[in-house]
C-alpha positions, 0 to 999 in steps of 0.5 A, a space after each residue: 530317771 524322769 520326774 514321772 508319776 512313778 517316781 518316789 517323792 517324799 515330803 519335806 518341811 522346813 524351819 519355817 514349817 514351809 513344805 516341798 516335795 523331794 525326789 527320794 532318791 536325791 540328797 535332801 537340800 539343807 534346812 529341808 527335813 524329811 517329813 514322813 510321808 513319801 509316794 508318787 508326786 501327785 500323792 505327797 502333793 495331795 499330802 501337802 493339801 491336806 496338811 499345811 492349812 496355813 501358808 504363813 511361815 512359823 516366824 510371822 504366825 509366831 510374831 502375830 499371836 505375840 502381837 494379837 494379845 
C-alpha cells in the first residue's frame, strides 16, 4: 500500500501535545496517542492546522506561564 491520498491517516499526538499523522494501518510508534480524527492524508493534515495553534511543546509553554508571573 502506497502513501496515496486514499490512504487512511489518523492523527496523532504526543506528551508534549506535539501532532503527526500516522498511517492507520501501521502500530502507533511509542509515546504517540491516537488522537481521534483520521482520513485521508491532506484532511488530517488540514485537522492538525486548525488545531495545533501553538507549536511550542506543553513542557516550555508550562515553564513560560510559571515564570511570566
Amino acid at each position: 500500500m502506497s502513501d496515496s491520498d486514499e490512504s487512511v491517516h489518523r492523527v496523532v499526538r504526543n506528551d508534549e501535545e506535539q501532532y503527526s499523522i500516522w498511517r492507520a494501518d501501521r502500530e502507533l510508534p511509542e509515546g504517540w496517542y491516537a488522537e481521534g480524527t483520521s482520513g485521508t492524508r491532506e484532511e488530517c493534515l488540514e485537522h492538525i492546522g486548525r488545531v495545533w495553534t501553538d507549536m511550542r511543546p506543553l513542557s516550555v509553554r508550562q515553564h513560560m506561564a510559571a515564570t511570566s508571573v
